[in-house]
C-alpha positions as CSV (number, residue, x, y, z in Angstrom):
1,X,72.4,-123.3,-133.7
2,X,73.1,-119.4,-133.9
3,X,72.9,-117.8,-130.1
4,X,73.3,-114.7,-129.3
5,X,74.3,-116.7,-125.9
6,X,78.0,-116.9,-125.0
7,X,79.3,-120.7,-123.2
8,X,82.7,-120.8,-122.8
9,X,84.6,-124.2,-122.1
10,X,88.1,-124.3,-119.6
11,X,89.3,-127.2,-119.8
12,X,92.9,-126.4,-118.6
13,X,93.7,-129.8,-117.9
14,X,93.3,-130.9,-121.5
15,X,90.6,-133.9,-121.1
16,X,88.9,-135.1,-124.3
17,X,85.7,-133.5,-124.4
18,X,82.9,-133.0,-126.9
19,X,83.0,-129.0,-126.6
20,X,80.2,-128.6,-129.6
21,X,77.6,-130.8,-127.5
22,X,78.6,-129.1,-123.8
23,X,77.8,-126.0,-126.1
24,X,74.6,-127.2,-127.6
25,X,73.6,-128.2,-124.6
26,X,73.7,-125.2,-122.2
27,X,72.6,-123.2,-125.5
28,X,69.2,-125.4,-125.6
29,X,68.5,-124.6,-121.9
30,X,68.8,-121.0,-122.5
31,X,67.1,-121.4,-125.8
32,X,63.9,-123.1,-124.1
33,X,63.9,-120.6,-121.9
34,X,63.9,-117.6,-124.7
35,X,67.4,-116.5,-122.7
36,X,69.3,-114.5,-124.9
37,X,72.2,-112.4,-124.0
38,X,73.5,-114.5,-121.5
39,X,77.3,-116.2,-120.8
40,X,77.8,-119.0,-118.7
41,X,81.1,-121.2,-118.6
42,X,82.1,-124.8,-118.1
43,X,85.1,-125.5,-116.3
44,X,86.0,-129.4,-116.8
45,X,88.7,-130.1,-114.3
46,X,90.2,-132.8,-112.0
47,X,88.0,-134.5,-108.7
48,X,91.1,-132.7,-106.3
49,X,89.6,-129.1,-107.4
50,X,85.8,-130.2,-107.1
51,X,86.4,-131.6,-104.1
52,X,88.1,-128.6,-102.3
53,X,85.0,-126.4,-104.2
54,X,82.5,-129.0,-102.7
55,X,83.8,-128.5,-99.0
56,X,84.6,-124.9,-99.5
57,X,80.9,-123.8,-100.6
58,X,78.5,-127.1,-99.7
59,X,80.9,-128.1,-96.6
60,X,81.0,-132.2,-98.0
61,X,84.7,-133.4,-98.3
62,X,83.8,-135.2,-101.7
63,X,84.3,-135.0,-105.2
64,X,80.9,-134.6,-107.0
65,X,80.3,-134.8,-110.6
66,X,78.7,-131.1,-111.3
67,X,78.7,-128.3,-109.1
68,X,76.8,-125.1,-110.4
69,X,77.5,-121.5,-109.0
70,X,75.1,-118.8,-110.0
71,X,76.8,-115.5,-110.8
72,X,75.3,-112.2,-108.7
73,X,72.9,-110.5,-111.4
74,X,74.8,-107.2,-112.5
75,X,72.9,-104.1,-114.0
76,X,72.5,-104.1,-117.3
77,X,74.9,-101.2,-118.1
78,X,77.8,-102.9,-116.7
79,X,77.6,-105.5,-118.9
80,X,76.3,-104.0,-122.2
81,X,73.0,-105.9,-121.6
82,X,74.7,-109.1,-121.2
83,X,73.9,-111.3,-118.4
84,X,76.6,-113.8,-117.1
85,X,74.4,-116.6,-115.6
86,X,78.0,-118.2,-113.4
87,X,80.1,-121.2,-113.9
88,X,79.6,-124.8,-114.4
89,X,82.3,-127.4,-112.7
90,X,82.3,-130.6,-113.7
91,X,84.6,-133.2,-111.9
92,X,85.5,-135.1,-115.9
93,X,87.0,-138.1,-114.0
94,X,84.3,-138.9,-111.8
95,X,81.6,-137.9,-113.9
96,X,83.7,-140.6,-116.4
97,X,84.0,-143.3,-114.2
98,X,80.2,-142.6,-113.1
99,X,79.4,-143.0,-116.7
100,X,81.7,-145.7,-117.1
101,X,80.3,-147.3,-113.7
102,X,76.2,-147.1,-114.9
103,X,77.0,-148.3,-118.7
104,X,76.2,-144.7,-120.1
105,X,77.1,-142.9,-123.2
106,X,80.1,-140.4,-121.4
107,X,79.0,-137.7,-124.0
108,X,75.2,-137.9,-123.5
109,X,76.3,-138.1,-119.4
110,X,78.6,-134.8,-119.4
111,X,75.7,-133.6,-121.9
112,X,73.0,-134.1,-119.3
113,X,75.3,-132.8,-116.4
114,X,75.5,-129.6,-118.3
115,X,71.5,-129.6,-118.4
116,X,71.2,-130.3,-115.2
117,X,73.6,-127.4,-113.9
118,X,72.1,-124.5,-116.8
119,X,69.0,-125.3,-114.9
120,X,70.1,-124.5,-111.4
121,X,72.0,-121.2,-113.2
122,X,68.0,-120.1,-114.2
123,X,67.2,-120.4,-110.7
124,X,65.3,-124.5,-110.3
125,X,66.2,-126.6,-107.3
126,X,65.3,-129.9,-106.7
127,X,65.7,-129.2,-102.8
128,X,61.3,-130.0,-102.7
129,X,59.1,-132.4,-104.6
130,X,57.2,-129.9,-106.1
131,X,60.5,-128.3,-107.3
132,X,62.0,-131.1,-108.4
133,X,59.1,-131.9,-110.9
134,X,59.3,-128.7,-112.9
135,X,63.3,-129.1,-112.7
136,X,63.0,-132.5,-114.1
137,X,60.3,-131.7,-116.7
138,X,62.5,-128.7,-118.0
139,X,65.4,-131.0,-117.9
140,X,63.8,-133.4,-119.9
141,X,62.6,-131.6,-122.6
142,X,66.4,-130.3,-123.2
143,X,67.4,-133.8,-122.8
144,X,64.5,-135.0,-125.7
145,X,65.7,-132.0,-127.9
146,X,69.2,-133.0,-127.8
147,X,68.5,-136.6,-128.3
148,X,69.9,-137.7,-125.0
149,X,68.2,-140.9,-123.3
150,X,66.1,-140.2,-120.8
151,X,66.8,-143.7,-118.9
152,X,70.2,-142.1,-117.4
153,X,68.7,-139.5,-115.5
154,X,67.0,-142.1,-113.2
155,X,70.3,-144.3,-112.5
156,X,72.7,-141.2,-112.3
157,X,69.8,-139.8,-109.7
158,X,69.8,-142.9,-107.7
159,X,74.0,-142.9,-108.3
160,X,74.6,-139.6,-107.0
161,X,72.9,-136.4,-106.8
162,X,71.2,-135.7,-109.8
């Protein structure tokens, strides 16, 4: 897909990703959304970082398997009408052994994880039923474009927090 969107992956501790589908996914958020001009990144790193980010910013001494951290919205002029949307973290152990754990693809899991954080980057929230539907809707139709099964989202909701 060409993007005028910018996703950048840190993966400083050199675990065996699929960068091109992390990519493709966060770039079919954005492209459902008609979001151009915009830069996120993924940081896939150990469960000792997420956790200390999890009880830093959410105050729960845990690891988690995605934590999403909106950026501030800068003027336009600072950022030659680029918008950076914030950062992804994603736990790659846990989410592996989740995946592992529930007898899910671990690509089509880290895929959905990146869905599901993009989302919350545009602003949706599961924190009410009524906002949970259009989160899930919007993160289904990613899902269906990308080709993901839909039956993980269910048991990686009733997992974790998803």
């Amino acid at each position: 897909m060409t993007s005028e969107s910018a996703i950048t992956i840190q993966n400083e501790k050199s675990y065996s990703i699929p960068a091109e589908s992390l990519i493709e996914a966060a770039e079919t958020v954005l492209r459902i959304h008609d979001a151009v001009h915009y830069e996120l990144s993924i940081v896939i790193t150990d469960n000792a970082e997420v956790q200390a980010l999890n009880q830093q910013f959410r105050q729960i001494d845990a690891p988690t398997d995605v934590l999403s951290f909106p950026a501030e919205p800068l003027p336009d002029e600072f950022k030659d009408n680029t918008r950076y949307l914030g950062d992804l973290v994603i736990a790659y152990p846990y989410a592996s052994e989740q995946a592992q754990r529930l007898n899910h693809n671990l690509e089509q899991s880290l895929m959905l994880l990146v869905v599901h954080g993009t989302l919350h980057l545009l602003g949706y929230d599961h924190d009410t039923p009524d906002n949970k539907a259009k989160m899930w809707a919007q993160q289904a139709e990613a899902l269906t474009q990308l080709g993901v099964d839909l039956q993980i989202v269910p048991s990686l909701e009733d997992d974790h927090h998803v």
